[in-house]
C-alpha positions as CSV (number, residue, x, y, z in Angstrom):
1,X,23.5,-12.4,3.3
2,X,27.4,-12.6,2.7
3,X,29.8,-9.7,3.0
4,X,30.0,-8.9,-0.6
5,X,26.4,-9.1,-1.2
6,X,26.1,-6.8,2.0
7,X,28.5,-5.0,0.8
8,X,26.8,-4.4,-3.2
9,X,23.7,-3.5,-1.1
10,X,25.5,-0.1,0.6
11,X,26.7,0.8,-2.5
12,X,23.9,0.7,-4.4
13,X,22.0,2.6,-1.9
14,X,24.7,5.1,-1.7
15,X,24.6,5.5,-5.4
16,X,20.8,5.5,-5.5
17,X,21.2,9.1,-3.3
18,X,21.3,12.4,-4.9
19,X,24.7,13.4,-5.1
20,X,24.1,16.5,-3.5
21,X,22.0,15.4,-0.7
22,X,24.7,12.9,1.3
23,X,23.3,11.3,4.4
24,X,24.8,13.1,6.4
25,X,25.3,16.5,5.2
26,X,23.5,19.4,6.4
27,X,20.8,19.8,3.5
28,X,19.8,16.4,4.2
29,X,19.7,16.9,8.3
30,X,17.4,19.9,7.4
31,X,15.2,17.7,5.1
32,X,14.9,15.1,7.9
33,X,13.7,17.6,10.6
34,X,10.9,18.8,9.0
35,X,9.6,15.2,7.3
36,X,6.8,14.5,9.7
37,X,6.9,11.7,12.5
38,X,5.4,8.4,11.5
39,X,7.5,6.2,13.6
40,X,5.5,3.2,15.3
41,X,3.7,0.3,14.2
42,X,0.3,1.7,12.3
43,X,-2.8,-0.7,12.6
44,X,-6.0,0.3,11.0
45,X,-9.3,1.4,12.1
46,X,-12.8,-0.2,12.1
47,X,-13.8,-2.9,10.0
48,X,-11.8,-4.8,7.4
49,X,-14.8,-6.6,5.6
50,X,-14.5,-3.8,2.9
51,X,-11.8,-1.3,1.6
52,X,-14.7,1.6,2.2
53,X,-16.2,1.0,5.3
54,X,-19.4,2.4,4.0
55,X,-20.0,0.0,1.2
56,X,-18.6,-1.1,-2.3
57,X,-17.2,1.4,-4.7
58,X,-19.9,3.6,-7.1
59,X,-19.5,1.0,-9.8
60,X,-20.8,1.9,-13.8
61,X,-24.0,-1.0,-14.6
62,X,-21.4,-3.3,-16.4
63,X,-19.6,-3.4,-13.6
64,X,-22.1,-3.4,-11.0
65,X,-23.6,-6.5,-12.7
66,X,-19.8,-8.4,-12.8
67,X,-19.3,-7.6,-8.6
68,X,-23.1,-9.1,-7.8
69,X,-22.1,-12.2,-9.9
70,X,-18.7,-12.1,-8.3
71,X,-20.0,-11.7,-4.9
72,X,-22.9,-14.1,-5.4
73,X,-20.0,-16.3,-6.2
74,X,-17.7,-15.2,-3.2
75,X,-18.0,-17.9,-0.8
76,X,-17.1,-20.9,-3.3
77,X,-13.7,-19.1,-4.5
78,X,-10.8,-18.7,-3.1
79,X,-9.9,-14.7,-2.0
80,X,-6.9,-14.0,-3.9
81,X,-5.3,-12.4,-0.6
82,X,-5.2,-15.9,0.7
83,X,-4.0,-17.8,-2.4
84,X,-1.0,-15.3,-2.8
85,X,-0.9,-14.0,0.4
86,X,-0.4,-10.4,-1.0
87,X,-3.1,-7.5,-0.7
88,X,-1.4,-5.7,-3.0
89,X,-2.7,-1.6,-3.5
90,X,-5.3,-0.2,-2.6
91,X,-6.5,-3.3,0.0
92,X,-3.2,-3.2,1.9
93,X,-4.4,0.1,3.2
94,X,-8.2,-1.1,4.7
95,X,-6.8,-5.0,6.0
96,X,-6.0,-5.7,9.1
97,X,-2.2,-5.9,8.5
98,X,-0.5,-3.5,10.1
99,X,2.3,-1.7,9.4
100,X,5.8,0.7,10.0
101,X,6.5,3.2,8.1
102,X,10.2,4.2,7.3
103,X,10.0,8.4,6.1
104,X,13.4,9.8,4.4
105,X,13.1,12.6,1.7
106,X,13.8,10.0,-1.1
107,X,11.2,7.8,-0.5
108,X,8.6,6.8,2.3
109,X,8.9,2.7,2.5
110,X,6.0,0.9,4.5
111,X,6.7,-2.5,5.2
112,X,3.4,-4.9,6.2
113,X,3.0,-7.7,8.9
114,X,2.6,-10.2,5.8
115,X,6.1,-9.0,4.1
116,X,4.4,-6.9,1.7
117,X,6.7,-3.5,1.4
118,X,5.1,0.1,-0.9
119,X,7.8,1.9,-2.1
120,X,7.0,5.5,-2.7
121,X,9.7,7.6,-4.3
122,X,9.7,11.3,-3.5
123,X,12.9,12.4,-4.7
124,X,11.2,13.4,-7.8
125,X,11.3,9.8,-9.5
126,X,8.4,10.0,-12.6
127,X,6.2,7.2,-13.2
128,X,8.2,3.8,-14.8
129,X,7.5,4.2,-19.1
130,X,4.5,2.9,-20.2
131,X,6.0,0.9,-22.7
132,X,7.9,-0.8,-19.2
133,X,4.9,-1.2,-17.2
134,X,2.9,-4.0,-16.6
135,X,-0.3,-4.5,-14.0
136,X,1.4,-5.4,-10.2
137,X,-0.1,-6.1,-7.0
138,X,1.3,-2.9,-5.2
139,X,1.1,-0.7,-8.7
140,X,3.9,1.9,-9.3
141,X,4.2,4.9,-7.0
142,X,5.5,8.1,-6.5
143,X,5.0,11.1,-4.5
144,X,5.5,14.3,-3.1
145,X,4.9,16.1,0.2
146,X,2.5,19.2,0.6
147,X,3.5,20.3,3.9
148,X,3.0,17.7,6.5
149,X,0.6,15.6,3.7
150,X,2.2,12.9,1.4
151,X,0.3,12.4,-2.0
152,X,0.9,9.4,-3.1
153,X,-0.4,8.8,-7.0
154,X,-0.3,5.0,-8.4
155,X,-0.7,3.6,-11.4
156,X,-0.7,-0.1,-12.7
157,X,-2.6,-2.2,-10.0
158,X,-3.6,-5.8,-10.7
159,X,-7.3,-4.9,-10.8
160,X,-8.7,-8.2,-10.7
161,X,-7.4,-9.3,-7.2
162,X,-9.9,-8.7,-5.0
163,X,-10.3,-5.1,-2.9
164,X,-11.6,-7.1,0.4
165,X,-13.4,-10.8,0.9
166,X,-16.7,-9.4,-1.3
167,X,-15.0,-9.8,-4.5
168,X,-14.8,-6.3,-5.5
169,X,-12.3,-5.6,-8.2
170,X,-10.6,-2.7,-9.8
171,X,-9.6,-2.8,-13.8
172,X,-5.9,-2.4,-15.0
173,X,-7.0,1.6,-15.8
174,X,-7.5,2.3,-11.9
175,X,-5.0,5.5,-10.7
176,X,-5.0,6.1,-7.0
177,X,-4.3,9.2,-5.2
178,X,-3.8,8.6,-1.7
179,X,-3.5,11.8,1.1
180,X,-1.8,10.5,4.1
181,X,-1.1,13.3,7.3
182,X,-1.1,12.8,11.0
183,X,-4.5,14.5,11.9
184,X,-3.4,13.8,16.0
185,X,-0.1,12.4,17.2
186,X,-0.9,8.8,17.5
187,X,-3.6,8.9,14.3
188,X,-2.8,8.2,10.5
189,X,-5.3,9.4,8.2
190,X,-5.5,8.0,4.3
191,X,-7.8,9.8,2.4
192,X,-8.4,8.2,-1.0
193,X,-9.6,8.9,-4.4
194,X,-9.8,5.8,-7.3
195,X,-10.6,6.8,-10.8
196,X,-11.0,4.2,-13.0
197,X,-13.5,5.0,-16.3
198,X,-13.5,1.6,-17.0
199,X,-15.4,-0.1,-13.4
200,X,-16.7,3.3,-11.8
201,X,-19.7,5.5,-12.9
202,X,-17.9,8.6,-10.8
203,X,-14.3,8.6,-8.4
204,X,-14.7,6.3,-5.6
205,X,-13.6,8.5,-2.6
206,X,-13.0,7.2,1.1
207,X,-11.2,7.5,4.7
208,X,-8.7,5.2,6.4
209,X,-7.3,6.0,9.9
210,X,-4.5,4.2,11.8
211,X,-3.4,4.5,15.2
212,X,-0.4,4.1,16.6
213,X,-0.1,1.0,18.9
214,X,2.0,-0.1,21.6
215,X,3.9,-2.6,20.0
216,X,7.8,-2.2,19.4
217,X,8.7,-4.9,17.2
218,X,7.6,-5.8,14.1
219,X,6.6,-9.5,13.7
220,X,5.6,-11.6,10.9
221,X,1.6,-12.3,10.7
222,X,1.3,-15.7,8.3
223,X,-1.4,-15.6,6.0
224,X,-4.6,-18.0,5.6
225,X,-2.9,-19.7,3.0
226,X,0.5,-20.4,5.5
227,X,-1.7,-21.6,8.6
228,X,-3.1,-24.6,6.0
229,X,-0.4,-25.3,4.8
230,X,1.2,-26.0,8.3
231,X,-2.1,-27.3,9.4
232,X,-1.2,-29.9,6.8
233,X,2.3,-30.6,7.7
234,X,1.4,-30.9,10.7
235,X,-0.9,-33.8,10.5
């Protein structure tokens, strides 16, 4: 990056502040101190073969009847997680990417092992218009904290990239509420609710927890699709 592109980048951030709430000023200190501490590098818990460790979401008989077809269909496809090499929301939070989380009172910013980054605004941004959206792997998100609790509400997923390797999928109409809090100091705890009228008979609710591991830097994890490819160079 050059010094003027550096340099744009400042500014823009600066700009993107509240006016009243410099970084440095007092209000902002205050805001800071009581933001809860997610520093570390978060991995998740238990198995990443699906999203919901307890099976695949509570699917409407349309639906249900695309998955098995999709699932029966799995193993000659290629999982859209490795032909992209982006999760994308709601998987990012059950694979075994992990991840640091960056907490200011504008926005909490989680950046992934595989370069994927969420971006959840909580400086009182609204949703983007409707008329402006379009369906994207990590959705469009904002929040707000209640207490030590983010709620984080998205709209806009790409439903049809797949939630884990079994081929379950989401539509375009899926909104996410996600309830993330420390529940000890060194565990995460996602709780998650997916309504979606036009895939599920009733919400799909589950758990994610993440612990905090001894790692201090963040390194890049290549994806199934970079190992080929290098596999290939190589030869």
């Amino acid at each position: 990056m050059t010094l003027r592109q550096t340099l744009l980048s400042v500014a823009l951030l600066a700009a993107s502040l509240p006016a009243h709430a410099a970084l440095n000023s007092p209000q902002r200190l205050a805001q800071l101190a009581q933001l809860p501490d997610w520093t570390g590098i978060w991995q998740v818990e238990g198995s990443t073969a699906t999203l919901d460790p307890a099976g695949p979401p509570p699917y409407n008989a349309a639906w249900s009847a695309k998955y098995r077809k999709a699932r029966a269909d799995a193993a000659r496809l290629v999982d859209s997680y490795d032909r992209v090499c982006a999760a994308g929301v709601p998987r990012l939070m059950g694979s075994p990417e992990y991840f640091e989380a960056v907490v200011t009172p504008e926005e909490t910013t989680m950046v992934f092992s595989q370069r994927e980054v969420r971006h959840i605004y909580t400086d009182g941004t609204p949703h983007t218009e409707a008329d402006e959206l379009w369906p994207m792997y990590w959705g469009d998100s904002v929040g707000h904290w209640e207490g030590d609790t983010l709620v984080i509400d998205t709209i806009s997923i790409l439903g049809k990239e797949w939630l884990d390797p079994t081929a379950a999928t989401l539509s375009d109409n899926a909104h996410i509420i996600e309830r993330m809090r420390l529940i000890d100091p060194n565990h995460l705890q996602d709780q998650i609710t997916v309504e979606d009228p036009t895939s599920l008979a009733k919400p799909w609710r589950f758990t994610r927890t993440y612990y905090r591991t001894s790692q201090t830097n963040m390194t890049d994890t290549p994806c199934n699709w970079e190992i080929g490819a290098a596999t290939k160079l190589a030869k």
